[in-house]
C-alpha positions in Angstrom: 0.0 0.0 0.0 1.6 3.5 -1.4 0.6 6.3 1.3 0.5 9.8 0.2 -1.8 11.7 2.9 -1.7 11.8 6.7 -4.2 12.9 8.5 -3.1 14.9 11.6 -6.3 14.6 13.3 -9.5 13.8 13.2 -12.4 15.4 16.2 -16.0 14.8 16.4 -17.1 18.1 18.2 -20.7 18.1 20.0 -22.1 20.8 22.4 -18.2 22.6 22.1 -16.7 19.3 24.0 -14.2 17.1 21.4 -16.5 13.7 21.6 -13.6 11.4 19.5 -10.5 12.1 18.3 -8.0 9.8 16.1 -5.0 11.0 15.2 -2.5 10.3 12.5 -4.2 7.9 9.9 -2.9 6.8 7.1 -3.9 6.7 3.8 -4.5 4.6 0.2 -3.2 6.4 -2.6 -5.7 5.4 -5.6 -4.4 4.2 -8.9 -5.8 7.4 -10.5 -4.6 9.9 -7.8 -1.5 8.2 -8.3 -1.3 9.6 -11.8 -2.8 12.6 -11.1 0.4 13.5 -8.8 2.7 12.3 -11.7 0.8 14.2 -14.5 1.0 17.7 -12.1 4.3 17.4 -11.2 5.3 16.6 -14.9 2.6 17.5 -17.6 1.3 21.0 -18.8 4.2 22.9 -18.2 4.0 25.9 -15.9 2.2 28.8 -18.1 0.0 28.0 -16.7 -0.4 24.3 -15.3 -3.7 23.1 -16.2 -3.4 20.3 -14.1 -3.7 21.6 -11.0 -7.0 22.9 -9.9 -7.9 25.6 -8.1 -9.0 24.0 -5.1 -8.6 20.2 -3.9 -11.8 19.0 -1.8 -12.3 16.9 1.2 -15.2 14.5 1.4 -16.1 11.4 3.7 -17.8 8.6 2.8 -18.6 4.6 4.2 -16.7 2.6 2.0 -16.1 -1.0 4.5 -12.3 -1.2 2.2 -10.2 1.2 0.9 -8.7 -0.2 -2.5 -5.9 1.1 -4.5 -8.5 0.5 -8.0 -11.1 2.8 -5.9 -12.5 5.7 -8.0 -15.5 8.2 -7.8 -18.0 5.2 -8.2 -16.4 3.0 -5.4 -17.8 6.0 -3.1 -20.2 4.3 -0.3 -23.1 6.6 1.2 -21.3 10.1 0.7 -23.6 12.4 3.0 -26.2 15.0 0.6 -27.7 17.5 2.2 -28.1 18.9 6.1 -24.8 21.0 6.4 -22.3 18.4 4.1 -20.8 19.3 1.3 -16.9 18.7 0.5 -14.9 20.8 2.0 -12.7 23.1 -0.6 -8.8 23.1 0.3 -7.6 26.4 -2.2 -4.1 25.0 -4.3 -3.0 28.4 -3.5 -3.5 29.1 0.0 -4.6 26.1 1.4 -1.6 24.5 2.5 1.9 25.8 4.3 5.1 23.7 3.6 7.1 23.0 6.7 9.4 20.3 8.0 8.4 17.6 10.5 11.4 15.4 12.4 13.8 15.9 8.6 10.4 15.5 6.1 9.5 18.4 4.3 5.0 18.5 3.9 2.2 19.9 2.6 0.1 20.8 5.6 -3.6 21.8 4.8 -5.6 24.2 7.0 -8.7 22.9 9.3 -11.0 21.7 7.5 -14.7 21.6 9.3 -17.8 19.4 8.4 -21.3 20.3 10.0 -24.2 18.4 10.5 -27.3 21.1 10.6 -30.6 20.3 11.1 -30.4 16.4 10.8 -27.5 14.4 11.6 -26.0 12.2 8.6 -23.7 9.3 8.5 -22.6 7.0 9.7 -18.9 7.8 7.6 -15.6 5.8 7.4 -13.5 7.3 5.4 -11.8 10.7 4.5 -11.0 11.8 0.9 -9.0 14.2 -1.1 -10.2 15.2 -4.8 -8.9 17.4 -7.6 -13.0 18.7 -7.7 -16.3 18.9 -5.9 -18.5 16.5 -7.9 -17.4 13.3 -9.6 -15.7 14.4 -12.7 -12.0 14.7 -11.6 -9.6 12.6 -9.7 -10.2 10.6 -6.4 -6.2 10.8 -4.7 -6.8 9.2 -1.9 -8.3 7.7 1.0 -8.1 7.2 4.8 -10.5 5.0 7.0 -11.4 6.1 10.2 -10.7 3.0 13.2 -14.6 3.0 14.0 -17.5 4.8 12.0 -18.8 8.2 13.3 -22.7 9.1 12.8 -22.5 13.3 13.7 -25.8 14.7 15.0 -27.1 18.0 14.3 -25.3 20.7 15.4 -22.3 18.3 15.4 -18.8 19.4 13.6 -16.6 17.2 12.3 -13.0 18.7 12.7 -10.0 17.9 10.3 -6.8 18.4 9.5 -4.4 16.4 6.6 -0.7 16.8 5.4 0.8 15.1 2.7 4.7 14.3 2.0 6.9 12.2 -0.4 8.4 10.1 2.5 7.7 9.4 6.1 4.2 7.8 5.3 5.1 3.4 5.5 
């Protein structure tokens, strides 16, 4: 399994008191994500790359296994509707590069998921994509030890970094 993506933590927030919280989670880098990386790091040239977008996106879904072969239609029970919708991370401001313990990263900012009005769930899995419906790349995935179910007025609390080396 090829890891890419970390995420730093993971809190389930309800009435202002952190419910769960999972930290450091590896992920599945996806066949297709895998050649996405590749083709923006070396394709389109830089006048401007049309590879990357102008925002990546976090989404969660309930897939039971995370496969390397899992695209867009692999997604299981994505939330719709009552506060969810993926959550944009801009490609030009949405991430700080810094070095953690000799590995430089990509770092993105706290990402927040709310349940309004009706609860939804229960999700898995966290994902990063190059776009905020189904027509671009799913990169990668990373399961969650136990499946969370937010209620309303629940957030769902995130933060991911992403690195060359240093992910097993």
């Amino acid at each position: 399994m090829i890891h890419l993506m970390r995420i730093d933590h993971v809190e389930l927030v309800r009435d202002g008191k952190v419910i769960y919280r999972e930290e450091n989670i590896l992920n599945q880098l996806h066949l297709l994500g895998e050649y996405y990386c590749l083709s923006a790091l070396f394709t389109g040239g830089n006048t401007p790359n049309m590879v990357i977008p102008t925002n990546y996106y976090m989404g969660l879904d309930n897939r039971t296994i995370l496969a390397a072969a899992d695209t867009f239609s692999s997604l299981v029970n994505e939330p719709v509707g009552n506060g969810y919708v993926r959550q944009l991370l801009s490609s030009a401001t949405g991430f700080t590069i810094d070095v953690s313990n000799g590995v430089h990263r990509a770092v993105g900012s706290i990402i927040t998921f709310s349940a309004i009005s009706l609860g939804w769930g229960p999700v898995q899995n966290i994902f990063l994509a190059t776009t905020s419906d189904n027509s671009g790349y799913l990169i990668s995935s990373a399961s969650l030890s136990t499946p969370l179910q937010p209620a309303a007025g629940d957030s769902f609390n995130m933060r991911m970094s992403m690195s060359l080396r240093d992910c097993p």
